[in-house]
C-alpha positions in Angstrom: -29.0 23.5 10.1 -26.7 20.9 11.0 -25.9 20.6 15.3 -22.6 21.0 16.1 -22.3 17.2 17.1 -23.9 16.2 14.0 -22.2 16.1 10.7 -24.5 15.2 7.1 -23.0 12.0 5.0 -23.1 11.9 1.5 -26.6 11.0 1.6 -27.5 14.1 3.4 -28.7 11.8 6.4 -27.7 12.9 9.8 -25.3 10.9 11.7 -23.8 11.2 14.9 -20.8 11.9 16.6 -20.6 8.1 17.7 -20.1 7.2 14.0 -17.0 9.3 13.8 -15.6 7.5 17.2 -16.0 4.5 16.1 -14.1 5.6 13.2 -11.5 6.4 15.5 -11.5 3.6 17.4 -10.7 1.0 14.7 -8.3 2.9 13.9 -6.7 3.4 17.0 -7.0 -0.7 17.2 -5.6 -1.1 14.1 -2.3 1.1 15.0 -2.0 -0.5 18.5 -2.7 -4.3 16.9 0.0 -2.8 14.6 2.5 -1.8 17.0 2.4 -4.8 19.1 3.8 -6.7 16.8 6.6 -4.3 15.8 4.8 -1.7 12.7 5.0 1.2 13.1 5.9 4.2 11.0 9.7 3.6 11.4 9.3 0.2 10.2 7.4 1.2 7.2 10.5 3.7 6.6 13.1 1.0 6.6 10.7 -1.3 4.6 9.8 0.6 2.4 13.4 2.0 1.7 15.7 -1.4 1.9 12.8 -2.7 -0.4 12.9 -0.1 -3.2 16.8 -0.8 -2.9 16.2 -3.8 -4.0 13.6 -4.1 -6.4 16.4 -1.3 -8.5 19.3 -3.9 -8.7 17.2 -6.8 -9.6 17.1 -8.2 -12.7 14.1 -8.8 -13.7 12.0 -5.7 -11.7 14.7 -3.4 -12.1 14.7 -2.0 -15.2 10.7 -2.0 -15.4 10.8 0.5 -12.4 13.5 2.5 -13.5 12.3 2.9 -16.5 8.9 4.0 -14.9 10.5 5.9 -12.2 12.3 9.1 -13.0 12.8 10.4 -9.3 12.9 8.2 -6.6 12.6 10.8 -3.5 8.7 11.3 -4.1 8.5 7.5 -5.0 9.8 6.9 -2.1 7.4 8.8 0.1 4.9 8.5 -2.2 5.5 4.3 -1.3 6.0 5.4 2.3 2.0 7.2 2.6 1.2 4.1 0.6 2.4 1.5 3.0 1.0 3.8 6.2 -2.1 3.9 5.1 -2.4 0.3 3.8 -0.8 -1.3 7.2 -1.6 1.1 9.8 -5.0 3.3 8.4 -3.6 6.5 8.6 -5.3 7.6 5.6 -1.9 9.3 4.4 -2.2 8.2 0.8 -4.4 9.5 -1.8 -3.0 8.5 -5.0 -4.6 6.1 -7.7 -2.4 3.0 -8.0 -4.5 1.3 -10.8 -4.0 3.8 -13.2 -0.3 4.4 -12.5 0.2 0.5 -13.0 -1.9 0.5 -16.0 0.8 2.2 -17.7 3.1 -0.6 -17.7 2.5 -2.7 -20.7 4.9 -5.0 -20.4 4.0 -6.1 -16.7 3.6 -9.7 -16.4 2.1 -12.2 -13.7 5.8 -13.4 -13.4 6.7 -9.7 -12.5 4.2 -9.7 -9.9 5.4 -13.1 -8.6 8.5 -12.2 -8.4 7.7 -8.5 -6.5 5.5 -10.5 -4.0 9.0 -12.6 -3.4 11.6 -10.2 -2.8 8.5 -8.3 -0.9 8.8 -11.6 1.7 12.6 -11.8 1.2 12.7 -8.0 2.7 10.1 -8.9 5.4 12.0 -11.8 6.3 15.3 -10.1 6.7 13.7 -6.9 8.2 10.5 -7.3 10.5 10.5 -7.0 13.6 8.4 -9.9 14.4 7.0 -13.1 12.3 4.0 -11.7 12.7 4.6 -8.6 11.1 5.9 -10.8 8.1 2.1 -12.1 8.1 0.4 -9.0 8.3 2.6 -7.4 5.5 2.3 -10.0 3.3 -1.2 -10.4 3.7 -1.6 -6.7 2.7 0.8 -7.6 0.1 -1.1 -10.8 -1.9 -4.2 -9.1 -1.7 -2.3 -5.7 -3.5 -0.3 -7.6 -5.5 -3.9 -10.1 -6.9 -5.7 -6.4 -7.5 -3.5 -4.7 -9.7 -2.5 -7.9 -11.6 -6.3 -8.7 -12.4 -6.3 -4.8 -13.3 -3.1 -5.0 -15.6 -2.6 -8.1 -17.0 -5.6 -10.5 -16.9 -8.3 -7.3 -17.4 -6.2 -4.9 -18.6 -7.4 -1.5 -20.3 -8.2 -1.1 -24.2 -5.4 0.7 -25.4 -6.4 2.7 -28.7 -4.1 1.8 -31.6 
């Protein structure tokens, strides 16, 4: 029987309450490293929103996501979770982005280029601090470099 200040990992192994603080903790360090410089969930609203304006009127990313995206009010949130959980750990996304980008066939490294630019255009002309330009963009490249090597340099075997 498992003691009320013990849970059982996925191993079965006990662990202790101090694992799940600790847990806590970085998280709570991440959000309040986070807020210092200026992200918070507003922020990640207004990001998230001014870029998706955006990325619809331009011309070379906008009719690849408008074609992909048939209702933007979940996308939106959807991208909202996405960016919470990414910049401040809230855990509020669950979805599978690799798969949902695998899709696209005719995704390019020039089409993730140019996301990753009006990305930094949006930052530049939105964050609240330089810093939170760098810890966005950081986030950003290192999104941006897993889903390309997961759609265009590896991408899936499609059955003809």
């Amino acid at each position: 029987m498992i003691q009320p200040d013990r849970f059982l990992n996925m191993e079965g192994l006990k662990m202790s309450k101090f694992v799940v603080r600790s847990a806590d903790q970085r998280r709570a360090d991440i959000q309040e490293r986070a807020r210092i410089i200026g992200v918070d969930e507003a922020y990640i609203s207004t990001l998230v929103g001014i870029f998706y304006q955006r990325i619809r009127k331009d011309e070379v990313l906008g009719p690849i996501f408008n074609e992909a995206i048939d209702d933007w009010g979940p996308h939106l949130e959807k991208m909202k979770k996405f960016w919470s959980a990414v910049a401040l750990n809230t855990g509020a996304y669950s979805g599978r982005p690799v798969p949902a980008h695998q899709k696209l066939s005719s995704v390019t490294s020039d089409h993730f280029a140019r996301w990753l630019a009006l990305f930094k255009e949006t930052l530049e002309d939105t964050a609240p601090t330089p810093q939170a330009v760098d810890y966005f963009m950081e986030r950003a490249e290192r999104i941006a470099k897993s889903l390309q090597l997961a759609t265009v340099t590896n991408p899936p075997q499609r059955s003809s």
